[in-house]
C-alpha positions in Angstrom: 0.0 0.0 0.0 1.4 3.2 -1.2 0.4 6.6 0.2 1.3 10.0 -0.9 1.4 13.5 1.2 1.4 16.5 0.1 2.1 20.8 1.3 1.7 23.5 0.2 5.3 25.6 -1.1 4.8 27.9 1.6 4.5 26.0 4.3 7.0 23.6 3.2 9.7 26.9 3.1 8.2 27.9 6.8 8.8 24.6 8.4 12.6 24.4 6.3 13.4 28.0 7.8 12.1 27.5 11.0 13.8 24.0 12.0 17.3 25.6 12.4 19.0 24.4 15.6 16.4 23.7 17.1 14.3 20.4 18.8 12.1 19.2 17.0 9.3 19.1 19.9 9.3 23.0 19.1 7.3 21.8 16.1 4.6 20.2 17.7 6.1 16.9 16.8 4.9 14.9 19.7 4.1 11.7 19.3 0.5 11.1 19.1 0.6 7.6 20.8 2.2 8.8 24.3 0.9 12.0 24.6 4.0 14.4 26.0 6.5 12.6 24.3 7.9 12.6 21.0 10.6 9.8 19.1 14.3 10.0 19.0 15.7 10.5 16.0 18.6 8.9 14.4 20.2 11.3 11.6 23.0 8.5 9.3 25.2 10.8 7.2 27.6 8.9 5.0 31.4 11.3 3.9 33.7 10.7 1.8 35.8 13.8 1.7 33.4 16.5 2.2 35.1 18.6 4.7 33.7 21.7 3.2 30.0 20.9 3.1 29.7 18.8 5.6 29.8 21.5 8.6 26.6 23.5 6.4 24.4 20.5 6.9 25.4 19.9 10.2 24.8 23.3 11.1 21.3 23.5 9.9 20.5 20.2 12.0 17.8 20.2 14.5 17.8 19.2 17.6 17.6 15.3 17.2 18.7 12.0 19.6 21.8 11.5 17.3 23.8 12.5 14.0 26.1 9.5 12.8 28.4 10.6 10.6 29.7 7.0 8.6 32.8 8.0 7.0 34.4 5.9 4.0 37.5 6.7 4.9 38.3 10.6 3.8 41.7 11.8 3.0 40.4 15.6 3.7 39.4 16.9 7.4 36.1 15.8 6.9 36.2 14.0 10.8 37.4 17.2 12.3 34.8 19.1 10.4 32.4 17.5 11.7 33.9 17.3 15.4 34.5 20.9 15.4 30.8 22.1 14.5 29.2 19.0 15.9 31.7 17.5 18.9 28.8 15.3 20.0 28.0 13.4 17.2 29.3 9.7 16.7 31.6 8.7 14.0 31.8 5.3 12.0 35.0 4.3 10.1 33.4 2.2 6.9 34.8 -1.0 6.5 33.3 -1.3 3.2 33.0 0.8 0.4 30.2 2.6 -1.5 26.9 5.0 -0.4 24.9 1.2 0.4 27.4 0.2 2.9 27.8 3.0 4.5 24.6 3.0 5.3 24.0 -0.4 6.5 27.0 0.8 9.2 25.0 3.7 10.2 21.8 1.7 10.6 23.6 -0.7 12.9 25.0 2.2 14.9 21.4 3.8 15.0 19.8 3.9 18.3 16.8 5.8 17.8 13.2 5.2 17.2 13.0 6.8 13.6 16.2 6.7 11.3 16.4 9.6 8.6 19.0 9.7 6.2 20.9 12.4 4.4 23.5 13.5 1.9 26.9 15.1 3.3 27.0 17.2 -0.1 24.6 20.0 1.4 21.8 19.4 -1.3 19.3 17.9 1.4 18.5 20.4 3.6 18.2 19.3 7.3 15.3 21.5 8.1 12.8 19.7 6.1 13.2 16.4 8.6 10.5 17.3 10.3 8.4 16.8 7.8 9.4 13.3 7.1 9.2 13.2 11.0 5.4 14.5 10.9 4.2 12.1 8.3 5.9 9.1 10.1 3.6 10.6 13.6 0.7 10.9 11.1 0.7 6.8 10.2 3.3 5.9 8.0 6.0 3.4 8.5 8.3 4.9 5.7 8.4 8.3 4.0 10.9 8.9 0.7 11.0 13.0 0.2 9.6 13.9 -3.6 11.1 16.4 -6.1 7.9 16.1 -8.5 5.6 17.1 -5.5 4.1 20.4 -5.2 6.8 22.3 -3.0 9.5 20.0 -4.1 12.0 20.5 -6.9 15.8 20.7 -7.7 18.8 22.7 -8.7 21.0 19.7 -9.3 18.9 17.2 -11.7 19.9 17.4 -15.0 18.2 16.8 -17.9 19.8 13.1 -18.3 19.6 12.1 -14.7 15.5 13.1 -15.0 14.4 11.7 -17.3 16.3 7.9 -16.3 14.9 8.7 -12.9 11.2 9.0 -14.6 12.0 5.8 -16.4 12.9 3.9 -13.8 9.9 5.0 -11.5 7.4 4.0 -14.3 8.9 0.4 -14.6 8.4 0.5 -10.4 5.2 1.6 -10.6 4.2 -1.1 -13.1 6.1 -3.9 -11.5 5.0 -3.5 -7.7 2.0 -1.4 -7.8 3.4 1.6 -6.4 2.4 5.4 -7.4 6.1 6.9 -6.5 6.4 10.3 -7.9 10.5 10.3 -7.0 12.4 7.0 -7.0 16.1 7.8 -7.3 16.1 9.8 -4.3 18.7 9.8 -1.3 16.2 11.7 1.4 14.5 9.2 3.3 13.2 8.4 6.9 11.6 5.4 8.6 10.8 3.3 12.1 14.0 1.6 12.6 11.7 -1.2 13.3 10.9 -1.7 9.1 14.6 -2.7 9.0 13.1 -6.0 9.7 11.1 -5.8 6.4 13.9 -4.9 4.2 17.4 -6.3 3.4 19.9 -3.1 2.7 23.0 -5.8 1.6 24.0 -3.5 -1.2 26.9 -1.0 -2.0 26.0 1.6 -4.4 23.6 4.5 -4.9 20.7 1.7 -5.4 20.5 1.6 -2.1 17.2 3.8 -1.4 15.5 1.8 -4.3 16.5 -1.2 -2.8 14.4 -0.4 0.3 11.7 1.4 -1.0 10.9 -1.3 -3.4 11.5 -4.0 -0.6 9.3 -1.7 1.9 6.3 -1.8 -0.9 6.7 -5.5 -1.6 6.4 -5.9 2.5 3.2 -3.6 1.9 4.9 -0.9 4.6 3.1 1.7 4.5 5.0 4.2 2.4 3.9 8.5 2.0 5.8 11.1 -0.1 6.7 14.3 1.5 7.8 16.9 -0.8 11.2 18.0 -1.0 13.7 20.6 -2.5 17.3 19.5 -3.7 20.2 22.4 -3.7 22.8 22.1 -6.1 26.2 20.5 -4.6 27.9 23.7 -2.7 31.6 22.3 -3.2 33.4 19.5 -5.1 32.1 16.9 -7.7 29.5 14.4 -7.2 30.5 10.6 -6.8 27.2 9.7 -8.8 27.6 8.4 -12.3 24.9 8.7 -14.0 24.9 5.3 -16.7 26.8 2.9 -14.2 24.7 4.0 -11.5 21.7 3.9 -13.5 22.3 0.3 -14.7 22.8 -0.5 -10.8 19.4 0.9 -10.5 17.6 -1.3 -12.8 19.4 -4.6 -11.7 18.1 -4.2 -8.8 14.6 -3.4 -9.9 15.1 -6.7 -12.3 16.5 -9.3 -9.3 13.7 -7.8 -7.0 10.4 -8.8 -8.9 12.1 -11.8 -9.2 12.6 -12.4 -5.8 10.2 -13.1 -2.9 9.7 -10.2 -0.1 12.1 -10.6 2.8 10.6 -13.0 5.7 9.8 -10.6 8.8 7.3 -10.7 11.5 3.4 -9.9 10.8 2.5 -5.9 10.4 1.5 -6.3 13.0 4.3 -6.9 15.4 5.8 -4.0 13.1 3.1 -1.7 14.7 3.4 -3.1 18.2 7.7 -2.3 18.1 6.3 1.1 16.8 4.1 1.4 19.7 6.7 0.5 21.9 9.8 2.2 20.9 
């Protein structure tokens, strides 16, 4: 079951200008099953060399339960970057290499209720997590952020990168059901309890269609929130855009072709929800 949430611009620009530095229960963000309360949130941050960017999106962070910053092993200052403007966060050598593994270290190291995930380059802007935050309260298990959606947009797609990215969300659409307005898309946050429903053994950019198509095929219950992409502020992308792109579409291919992943009943998805 697919489900898609919507804003308008200009309250999607309020709630990105308001966020900064600041807790998220500012925002009302409570969480409606224990009134008072509200969820910790997990923010996973994979670097490789990005010691000039990464201290703008760690500046623009809210006030959440934990930033992990997993770092493939950068040859810049990128670790004392991040230490200097952030001395509390925790840091992750990767063992491995590539976007996917590095996130499958975070997630390990994640000990909140709600993981969110986020590029080092400065194109995702920290401010709009709680948004993905408030559609999570409102009764998803697993929100991807949207370009296409009214609000959302980009100054980084290019013409190319577009129009495989429609592609590819067409064939998803068609094979699993779905209604995804975004696939290729690295701004993404869910119940660390779904990472029961999905298996993230992968090492390249596929990695959010890997679990967004493994979240539908578990019918999680998925929302779009709209979201805006800024152009890279420093250095070159580590995307390519046909090897990556092939990547992509293996792994659509190998997942209709494979069964979803065994995990307990919805069920027990909601009662670790409930209880975390």
């Amino acid at each position: 079951m697919t489900e898609q949430t919507g804003v308008s611009h200009d309250s999607t620009l309020r709630s990105a200008e308001a966020t900064d530095g600041l807790p998220l229960r500012s925002f009302g963000l409570h969480d409606r099953r224990r009134p008072g309360t509200w969820p910790r949130v997990s923010v996973i941050i994979p670097t490789l060399n990005e010691e000039r960017n990464l201290p703008l999106v760690l500046g623009a962070m809210p006030d959440v339960h934990e930033v992990i910053i997993v770092d493939g092993r950068s040859t810049d200052g990128t670790i004392a970057a991040a230490m200097r403007v952030m001395p509390d966060c925790l840091i992750v050598m990767q063992e491995g290499k590539g976007k996917g593994d590095a996130l499958m270290a975070g997630f390990q190291a994640a000990t909140g209720d709600i993981i969110v995930t986020l590029d080092a380059d400065g194109s995702l802007r920290p401010q709009e997590i709680p948004l993905f935050v408030g559609a999570l309260l409102s009764g998803a298990h697993f929100v991807k952020g949207s370009r296409a959606l009214a609000g959302g947009g980009s100054d980084d797609l290019t013409h190319l990168r577009s129009a495989g990215n429609r592609g590819l969300g067409m064939l998803v659409n068609v094979l699993f059901g779905t209604r995804f307005t975004d696939l290729c898309y690295g701004y993404n946050a869910f119940w660390r309890a779904c990472l029961e429903h999905i298996d993230v053994r992968c090492d390249g950019f596929e990695i959010e269609t890997l679990m967004i198509v493994q979240a539908a095929k578990a019918n999680l219950r998925i929302a779009e929130v709209p979201s805006f992409e800024k152009a890279r502020v420093h250095g070159e992308s580590n995307l390519r855009t046909f090897r990556d792109g092939f990547r992509v579409l293996r792994t659509i291919v190998t997942q209709r072709r494979t069964p979803p992943v065994h995990a307990p009943t919805l069920e027990s998805l909601e009662h670790a929800i409930q209880s975390a």
